[in-house]
N, CA, C, O and CB atoms as a CASP TS submission, in Angstrom:
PFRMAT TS
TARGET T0000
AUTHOR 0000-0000-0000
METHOD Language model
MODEL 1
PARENT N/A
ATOM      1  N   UNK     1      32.258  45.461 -13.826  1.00  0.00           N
ATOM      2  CA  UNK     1      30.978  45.570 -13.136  1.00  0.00           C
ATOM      3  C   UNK     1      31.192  45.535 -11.622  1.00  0.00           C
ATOM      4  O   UNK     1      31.933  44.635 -11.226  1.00  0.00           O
ATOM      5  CB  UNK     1      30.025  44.435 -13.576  1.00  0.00           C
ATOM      6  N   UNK     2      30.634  46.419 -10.642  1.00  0.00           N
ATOM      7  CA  UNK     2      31.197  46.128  -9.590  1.00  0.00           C
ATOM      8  C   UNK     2      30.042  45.394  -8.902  1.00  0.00           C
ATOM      9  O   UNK     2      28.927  45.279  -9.409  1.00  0.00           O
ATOM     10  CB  UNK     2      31.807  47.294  -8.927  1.00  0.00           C
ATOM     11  N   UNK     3      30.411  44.887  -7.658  1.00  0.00           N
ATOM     12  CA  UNK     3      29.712  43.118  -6.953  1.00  0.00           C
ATOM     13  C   UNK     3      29.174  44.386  -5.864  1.00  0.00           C
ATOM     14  O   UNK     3      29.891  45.060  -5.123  1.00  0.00           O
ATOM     15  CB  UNK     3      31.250  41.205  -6.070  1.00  0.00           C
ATOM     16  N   UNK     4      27.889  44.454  -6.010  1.00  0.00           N
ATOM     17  CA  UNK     4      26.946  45.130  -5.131  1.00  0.00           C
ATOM     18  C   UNK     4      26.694  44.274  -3.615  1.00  0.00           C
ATOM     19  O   UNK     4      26.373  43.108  -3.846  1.00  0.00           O
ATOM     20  CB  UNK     4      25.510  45.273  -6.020  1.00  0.00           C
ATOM     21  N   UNK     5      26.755  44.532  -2.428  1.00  0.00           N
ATOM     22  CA  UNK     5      26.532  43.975  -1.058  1.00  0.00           C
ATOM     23  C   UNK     5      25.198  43.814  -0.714  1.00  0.00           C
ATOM     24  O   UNK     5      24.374  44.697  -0.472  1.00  0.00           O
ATOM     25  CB  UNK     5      27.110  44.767  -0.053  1.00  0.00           C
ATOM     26  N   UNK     6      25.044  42.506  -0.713  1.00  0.00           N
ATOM     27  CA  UNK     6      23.594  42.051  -0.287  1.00  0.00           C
ATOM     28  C   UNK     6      22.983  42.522   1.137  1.00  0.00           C
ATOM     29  O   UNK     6      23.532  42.431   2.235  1.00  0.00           O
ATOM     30  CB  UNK     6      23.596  40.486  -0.254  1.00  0.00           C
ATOM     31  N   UNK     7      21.702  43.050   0.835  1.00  0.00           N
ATOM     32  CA  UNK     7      21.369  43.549   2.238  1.00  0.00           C
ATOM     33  C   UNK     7      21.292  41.998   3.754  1.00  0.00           C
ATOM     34  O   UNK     7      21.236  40.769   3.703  1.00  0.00           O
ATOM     35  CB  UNK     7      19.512  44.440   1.892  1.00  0.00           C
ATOM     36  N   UNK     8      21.325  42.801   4.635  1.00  0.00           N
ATOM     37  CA  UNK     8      21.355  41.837   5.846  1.00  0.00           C
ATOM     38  C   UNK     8      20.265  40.628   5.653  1.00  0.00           C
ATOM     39  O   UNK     8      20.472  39.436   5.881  1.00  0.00           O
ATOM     40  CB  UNK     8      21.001  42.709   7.272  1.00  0.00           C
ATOM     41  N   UNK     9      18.952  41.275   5.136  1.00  0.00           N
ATOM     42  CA  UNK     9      17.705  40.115   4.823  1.00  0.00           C
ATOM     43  C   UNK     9      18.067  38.998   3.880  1.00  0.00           C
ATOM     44  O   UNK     9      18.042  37.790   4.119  1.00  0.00           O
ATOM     45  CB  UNK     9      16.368  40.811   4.098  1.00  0.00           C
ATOM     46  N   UNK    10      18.365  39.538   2.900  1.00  0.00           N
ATOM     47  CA  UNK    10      19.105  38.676   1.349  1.00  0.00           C
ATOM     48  C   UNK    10      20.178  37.971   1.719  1.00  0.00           C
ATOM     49  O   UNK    10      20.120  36.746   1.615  1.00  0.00           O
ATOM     50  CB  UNK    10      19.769  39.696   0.033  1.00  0.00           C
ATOM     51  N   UNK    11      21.169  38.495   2.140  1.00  0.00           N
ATOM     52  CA  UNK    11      22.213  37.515   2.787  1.00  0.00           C
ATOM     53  C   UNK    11      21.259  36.040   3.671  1.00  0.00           C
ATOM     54  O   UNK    11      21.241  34.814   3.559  1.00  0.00           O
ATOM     55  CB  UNK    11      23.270  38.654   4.120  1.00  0.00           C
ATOM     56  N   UNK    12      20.709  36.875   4.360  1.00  0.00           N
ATOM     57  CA  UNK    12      20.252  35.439   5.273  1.00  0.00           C
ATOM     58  C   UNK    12      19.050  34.614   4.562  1.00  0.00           C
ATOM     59  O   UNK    12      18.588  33.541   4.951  1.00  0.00           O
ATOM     60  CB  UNK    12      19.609  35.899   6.963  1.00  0.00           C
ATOM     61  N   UNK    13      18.572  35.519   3.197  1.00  0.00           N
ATOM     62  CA  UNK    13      17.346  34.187   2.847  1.00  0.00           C
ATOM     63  C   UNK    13      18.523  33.422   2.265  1.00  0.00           C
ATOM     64  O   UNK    13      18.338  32.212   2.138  1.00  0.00           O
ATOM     65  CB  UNK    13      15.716  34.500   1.504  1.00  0.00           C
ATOM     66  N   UNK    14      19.565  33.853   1.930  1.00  0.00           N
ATOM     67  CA  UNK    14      20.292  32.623   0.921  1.00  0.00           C
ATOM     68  C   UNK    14      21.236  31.776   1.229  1.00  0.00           C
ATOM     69  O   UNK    14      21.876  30.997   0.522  1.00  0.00           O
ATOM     70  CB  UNK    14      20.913  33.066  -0.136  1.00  0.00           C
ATOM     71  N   UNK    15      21.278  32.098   2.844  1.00  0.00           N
ATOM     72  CA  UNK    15      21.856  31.093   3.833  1.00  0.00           C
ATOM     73  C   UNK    15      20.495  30.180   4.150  1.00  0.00           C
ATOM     74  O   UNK    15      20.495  28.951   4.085  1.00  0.00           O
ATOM     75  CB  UNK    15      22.579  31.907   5.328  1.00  0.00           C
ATOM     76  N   UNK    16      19.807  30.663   4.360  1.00  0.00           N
ATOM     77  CA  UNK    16      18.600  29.767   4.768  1.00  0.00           C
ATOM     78  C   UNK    16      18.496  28.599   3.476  1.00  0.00           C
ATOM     79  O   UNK    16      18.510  27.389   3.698  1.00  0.00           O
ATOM     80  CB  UNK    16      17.017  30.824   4.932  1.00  0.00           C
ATOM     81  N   UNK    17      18.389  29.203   2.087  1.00  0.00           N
ATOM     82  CA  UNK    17      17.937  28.296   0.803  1.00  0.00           C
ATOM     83  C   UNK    17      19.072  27.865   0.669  1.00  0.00           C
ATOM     84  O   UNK    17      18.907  27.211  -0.360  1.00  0.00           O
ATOM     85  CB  UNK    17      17.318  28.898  -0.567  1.00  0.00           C
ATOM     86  N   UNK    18      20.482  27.687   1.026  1.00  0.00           N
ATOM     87  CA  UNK    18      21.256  26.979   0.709  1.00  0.00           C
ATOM     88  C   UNK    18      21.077  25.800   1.876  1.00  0.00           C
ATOM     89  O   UNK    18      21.302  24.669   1.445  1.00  0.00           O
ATOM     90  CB  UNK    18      22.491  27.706   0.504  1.00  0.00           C
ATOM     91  N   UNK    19      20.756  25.872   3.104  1.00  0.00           N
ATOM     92  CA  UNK    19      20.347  24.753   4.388  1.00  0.00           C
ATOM     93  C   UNK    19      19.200  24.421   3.589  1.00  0.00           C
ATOM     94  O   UNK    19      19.430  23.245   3.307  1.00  0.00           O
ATOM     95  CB  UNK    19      19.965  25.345   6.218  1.00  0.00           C
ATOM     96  N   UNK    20      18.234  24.689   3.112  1.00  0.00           N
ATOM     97  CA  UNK    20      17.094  23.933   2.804  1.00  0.00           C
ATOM     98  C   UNK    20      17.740  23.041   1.638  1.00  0.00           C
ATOM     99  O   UNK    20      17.867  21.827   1.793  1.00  0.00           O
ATOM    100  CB  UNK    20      15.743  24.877   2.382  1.00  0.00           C
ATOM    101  N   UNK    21      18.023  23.499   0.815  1.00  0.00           N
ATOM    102  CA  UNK    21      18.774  22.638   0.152  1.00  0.00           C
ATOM    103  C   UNK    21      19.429  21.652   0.708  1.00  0.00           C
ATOM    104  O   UNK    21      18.966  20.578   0.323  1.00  0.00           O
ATOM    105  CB  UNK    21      19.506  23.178  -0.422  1.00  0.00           C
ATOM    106  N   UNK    22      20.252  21.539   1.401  1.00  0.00           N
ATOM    107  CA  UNK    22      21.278  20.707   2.524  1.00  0.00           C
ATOM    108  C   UNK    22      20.431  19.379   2.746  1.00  0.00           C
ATOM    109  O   UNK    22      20.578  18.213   2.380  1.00  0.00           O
ATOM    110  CB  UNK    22      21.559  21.639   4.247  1.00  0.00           C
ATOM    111  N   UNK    23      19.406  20.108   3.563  1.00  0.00           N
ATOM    112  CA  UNK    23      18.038  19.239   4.217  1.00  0.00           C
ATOM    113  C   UNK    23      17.895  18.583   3.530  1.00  0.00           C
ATOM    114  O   UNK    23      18.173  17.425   3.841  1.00  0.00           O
ATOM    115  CB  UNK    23      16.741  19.703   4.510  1.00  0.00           C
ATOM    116  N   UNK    24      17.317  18.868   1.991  1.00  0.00           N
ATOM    117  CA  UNK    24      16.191  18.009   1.611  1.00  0.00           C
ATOM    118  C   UNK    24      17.067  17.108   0.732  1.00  0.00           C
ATOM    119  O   UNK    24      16.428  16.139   0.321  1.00  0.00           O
ATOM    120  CB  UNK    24      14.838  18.780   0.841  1.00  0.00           C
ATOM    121  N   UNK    25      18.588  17.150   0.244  1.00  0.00           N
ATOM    122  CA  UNK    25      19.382  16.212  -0.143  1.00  0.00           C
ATOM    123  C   UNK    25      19.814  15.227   0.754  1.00  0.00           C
ATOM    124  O   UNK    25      20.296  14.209   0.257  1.00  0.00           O
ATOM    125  CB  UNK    25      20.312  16.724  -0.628  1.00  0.00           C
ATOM    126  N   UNK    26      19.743  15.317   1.959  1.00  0.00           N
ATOM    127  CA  UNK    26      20.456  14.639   3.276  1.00  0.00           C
ATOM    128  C   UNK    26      18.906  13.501   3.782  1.00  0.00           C
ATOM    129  O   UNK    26      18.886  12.290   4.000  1.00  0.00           O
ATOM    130  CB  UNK    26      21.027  16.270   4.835  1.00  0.00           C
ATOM    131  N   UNK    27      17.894  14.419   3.820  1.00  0.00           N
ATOM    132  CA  UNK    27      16.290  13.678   3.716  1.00  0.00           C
ATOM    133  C   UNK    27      16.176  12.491   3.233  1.00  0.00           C
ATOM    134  O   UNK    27      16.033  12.579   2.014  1.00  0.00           O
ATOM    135  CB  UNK    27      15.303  14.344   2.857  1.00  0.00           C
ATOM    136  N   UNK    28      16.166  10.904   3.760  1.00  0.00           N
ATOM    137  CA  UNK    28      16.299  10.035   2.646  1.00  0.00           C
ATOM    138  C   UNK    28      14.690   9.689   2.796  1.00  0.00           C
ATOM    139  O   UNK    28      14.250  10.054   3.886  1.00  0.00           O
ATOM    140  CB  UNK    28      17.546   8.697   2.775  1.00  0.00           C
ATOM    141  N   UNK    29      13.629   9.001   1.846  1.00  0.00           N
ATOM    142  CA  UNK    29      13.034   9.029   1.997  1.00  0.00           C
ATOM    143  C   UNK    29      12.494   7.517   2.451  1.00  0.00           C
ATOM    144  O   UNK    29      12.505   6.860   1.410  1.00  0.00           O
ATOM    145  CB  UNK    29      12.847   9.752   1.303  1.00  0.00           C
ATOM    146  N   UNK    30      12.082   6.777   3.417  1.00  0.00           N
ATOM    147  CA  UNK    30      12.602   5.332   3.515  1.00  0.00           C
ATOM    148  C   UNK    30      10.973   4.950   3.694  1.00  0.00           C
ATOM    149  O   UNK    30      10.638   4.434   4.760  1.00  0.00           O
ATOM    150  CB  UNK    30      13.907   4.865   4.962  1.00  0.00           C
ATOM    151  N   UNK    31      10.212   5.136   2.919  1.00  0.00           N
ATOM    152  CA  UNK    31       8.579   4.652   3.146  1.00  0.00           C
ATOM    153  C   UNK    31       8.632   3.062   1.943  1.00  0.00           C
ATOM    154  O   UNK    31       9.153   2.884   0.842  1.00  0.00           O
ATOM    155  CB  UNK    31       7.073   6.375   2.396  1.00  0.00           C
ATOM    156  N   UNK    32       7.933   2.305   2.728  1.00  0.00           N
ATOM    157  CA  UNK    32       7.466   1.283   1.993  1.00  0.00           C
ATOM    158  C   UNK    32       7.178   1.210   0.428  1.00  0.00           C
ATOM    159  O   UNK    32       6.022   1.562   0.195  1.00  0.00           O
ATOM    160  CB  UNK    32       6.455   1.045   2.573  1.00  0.00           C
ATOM    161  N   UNK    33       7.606   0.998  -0.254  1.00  0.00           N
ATOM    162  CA  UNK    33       7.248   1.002  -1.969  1.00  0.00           C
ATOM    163  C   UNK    33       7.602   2.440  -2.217  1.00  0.00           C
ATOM    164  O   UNK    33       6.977   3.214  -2.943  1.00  0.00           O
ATOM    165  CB  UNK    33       5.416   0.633  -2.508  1.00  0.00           C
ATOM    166  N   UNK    34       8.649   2.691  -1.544  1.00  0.00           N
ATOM    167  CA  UNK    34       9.759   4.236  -2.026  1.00  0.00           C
ATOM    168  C   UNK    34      10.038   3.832  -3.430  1.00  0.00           C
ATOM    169  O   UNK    34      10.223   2.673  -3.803  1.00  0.00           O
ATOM    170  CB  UNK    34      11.617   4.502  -1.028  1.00  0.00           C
ATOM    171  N   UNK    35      10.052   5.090  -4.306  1.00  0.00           N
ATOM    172  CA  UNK    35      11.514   4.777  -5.426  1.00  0.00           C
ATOM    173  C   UNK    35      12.846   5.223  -4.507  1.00  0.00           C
ATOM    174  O   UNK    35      13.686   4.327  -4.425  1.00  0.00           O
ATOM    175  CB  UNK    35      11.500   6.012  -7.182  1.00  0.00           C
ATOM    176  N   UNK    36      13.058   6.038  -4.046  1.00  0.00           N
ATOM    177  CA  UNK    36      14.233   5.688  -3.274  1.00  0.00           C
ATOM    178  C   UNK    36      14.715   4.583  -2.170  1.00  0.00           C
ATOM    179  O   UNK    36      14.187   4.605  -1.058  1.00  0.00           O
ATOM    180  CB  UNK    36      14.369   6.626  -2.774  1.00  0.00           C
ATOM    181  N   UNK    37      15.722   3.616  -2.484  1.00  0.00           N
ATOM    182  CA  UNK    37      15.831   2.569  -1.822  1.00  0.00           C
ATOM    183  C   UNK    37      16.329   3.260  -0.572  1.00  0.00           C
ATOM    184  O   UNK    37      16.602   4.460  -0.614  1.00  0.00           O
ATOM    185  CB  UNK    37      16.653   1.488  -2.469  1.00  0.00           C
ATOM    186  N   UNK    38      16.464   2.512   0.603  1.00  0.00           N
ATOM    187  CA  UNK    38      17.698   3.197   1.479  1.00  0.00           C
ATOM    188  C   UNK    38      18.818   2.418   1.337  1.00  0.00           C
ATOM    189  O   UNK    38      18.716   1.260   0.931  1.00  0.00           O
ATOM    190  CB  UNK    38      17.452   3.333   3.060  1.00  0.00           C
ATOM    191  N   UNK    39      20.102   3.013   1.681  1.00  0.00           N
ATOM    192  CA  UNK    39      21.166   2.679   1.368  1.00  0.00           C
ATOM    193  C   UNK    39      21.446   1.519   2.513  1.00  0.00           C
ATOM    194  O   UNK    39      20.696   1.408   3.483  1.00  0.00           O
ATOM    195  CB  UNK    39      22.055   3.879   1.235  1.00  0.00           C
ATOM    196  N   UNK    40      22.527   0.715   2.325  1.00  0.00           N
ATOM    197  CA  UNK    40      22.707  -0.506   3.278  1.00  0.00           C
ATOM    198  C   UNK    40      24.199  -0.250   3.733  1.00  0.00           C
ATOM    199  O   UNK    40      25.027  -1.083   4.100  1.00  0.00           O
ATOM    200  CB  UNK    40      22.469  -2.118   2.484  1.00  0.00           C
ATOM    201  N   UNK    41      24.297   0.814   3.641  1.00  0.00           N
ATOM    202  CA  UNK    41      25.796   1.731   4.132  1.00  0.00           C
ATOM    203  C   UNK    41      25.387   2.718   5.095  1.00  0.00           C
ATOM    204  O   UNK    41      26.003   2.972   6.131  1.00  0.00           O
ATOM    205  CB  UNK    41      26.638   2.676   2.809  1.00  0.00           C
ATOM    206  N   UNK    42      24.097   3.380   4.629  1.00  0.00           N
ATOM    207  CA  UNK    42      23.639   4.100   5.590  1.00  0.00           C
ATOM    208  C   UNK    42      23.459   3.958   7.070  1.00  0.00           C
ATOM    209  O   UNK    42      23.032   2.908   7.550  1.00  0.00           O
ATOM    210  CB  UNK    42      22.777   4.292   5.223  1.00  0.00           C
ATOM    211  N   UNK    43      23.865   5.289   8.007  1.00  0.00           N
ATOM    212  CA  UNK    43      24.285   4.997   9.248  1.00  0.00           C
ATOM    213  C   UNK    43      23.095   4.759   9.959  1.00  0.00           C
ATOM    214  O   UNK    43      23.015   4.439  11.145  1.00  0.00           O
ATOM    215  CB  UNK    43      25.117   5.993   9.830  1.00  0.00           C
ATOM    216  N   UNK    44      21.772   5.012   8.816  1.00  0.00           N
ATOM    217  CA  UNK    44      20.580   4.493  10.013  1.00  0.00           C
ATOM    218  C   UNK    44      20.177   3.059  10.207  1.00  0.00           C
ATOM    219  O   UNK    44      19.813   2.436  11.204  1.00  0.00           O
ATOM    220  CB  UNK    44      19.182   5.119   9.714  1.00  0.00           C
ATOM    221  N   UNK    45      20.398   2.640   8.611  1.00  0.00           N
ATOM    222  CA  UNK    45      20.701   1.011   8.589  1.00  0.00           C
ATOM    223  C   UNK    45      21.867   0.267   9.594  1.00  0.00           C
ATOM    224  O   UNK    45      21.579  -0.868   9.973  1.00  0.00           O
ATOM    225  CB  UNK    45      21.206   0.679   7.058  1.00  0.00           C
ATOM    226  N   UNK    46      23.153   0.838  10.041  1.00  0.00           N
ATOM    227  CA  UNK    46      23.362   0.181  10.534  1.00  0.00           C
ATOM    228  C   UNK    46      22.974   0.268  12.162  1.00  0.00           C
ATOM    229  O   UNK    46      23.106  -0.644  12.979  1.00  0.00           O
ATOM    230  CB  UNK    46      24.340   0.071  10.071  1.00  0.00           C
ATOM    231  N   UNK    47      22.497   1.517  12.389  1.00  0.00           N
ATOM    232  CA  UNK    47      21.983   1.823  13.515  1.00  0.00           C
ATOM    233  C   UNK    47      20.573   0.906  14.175  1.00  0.00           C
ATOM    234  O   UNK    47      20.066   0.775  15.290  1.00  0.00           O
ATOM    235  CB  UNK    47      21.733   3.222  13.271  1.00  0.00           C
ATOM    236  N   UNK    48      20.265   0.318  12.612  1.00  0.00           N
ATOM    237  CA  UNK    48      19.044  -0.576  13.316  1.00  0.00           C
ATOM    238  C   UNK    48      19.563  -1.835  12.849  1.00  0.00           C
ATOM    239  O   UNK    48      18.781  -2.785  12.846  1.00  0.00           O
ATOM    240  CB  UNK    48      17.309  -0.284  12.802  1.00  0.00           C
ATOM    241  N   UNK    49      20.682  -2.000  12.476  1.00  0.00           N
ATOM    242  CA  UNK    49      21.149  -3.565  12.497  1.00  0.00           C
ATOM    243  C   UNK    49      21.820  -4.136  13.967  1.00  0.00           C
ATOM    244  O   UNK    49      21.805  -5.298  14.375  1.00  0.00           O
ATOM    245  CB  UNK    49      22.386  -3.753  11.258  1.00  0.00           C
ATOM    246  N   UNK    50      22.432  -2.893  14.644  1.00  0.00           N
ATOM    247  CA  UNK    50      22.789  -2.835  15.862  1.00  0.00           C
ATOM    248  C   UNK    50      21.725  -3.175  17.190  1.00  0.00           C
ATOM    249  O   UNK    50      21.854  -3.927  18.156  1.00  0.00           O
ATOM    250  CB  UNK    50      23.281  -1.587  15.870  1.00  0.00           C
ATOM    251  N   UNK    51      21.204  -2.740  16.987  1.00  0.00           N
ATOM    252  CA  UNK    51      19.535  -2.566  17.885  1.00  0.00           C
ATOM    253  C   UNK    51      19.130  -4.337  17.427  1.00  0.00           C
ATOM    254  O   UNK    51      19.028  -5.262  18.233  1.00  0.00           O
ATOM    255  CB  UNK    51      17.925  -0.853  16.879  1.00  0.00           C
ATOM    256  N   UNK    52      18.979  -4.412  16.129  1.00  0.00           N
ATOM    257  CA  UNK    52      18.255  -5.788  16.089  1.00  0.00           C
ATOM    258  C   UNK    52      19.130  -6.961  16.996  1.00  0.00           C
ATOM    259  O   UNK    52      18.663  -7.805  17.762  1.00  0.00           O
ATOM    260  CB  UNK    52      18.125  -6.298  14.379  1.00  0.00           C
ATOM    261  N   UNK    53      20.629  -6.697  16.617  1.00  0.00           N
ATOM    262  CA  UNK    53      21.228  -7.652  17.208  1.00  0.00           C
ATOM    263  C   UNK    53      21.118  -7.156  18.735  1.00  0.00           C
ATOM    264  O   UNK    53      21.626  -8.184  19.181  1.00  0.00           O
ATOM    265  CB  UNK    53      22.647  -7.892  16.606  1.00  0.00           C
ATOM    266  N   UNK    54      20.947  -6.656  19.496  1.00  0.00           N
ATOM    267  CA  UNK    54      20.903  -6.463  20.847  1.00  0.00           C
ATOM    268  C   UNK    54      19.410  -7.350  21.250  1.00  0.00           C
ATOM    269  O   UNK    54      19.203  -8.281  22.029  1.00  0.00           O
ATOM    270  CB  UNK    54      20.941  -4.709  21.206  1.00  0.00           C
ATOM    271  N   UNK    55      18.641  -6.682  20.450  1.00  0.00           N
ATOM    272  CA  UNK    55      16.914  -7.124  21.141  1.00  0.00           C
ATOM    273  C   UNK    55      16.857  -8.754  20.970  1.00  0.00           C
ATOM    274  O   UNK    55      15.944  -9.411  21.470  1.00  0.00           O
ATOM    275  CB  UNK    55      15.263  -6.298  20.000  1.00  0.00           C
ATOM    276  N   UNK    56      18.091  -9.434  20.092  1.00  0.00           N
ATOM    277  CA  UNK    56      17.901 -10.255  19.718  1.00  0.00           C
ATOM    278  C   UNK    56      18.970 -11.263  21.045  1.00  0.00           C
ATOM    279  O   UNK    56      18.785 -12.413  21.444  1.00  0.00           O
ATOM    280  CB  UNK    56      18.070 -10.091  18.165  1.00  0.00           C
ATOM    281  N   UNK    57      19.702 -10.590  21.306  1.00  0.00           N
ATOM    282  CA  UNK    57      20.598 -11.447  22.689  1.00  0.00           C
ATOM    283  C   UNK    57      19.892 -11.051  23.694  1.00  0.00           C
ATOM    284  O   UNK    57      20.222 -11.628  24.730  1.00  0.00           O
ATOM    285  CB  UNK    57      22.310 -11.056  23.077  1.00  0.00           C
ATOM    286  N   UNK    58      18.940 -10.197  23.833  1.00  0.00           N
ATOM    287  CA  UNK    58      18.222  -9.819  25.537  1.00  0.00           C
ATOM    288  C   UNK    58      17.086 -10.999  25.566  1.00  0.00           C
ATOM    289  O   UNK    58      16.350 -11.124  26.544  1.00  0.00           O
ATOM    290  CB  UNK    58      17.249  -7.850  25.746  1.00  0.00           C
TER
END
């Protein structure tokens, strides 16, 4: 069977739906009474464990 070449548009919706994809796995969702917990490895957790300890020596 030969592998037909995606036009210029098609190529790029499926670069686009593979980033949306990307996004919305990388998306954590961190609202109050989430089913997703946030992680306590996560670099935003420690990004605000950092911050707390600063606001907390000023």
């Amino acid at each position: 069977m030969a592998v037909t070449r995606l036009k210029r548009k098609d190529r790029r919706n499926k670069t686009f739906a593979k980033l949306d994809v990307k996004f919305l796995k990388l998306a954590t969702n961190i609202e109050l009474g989430s089913r997703s917990k946030q992680s306590t490895k996560d670099q935003l957790a420690k990004n605000n464990a950092v911050i707390a300890q600063l606001t907390a020596k000023a």
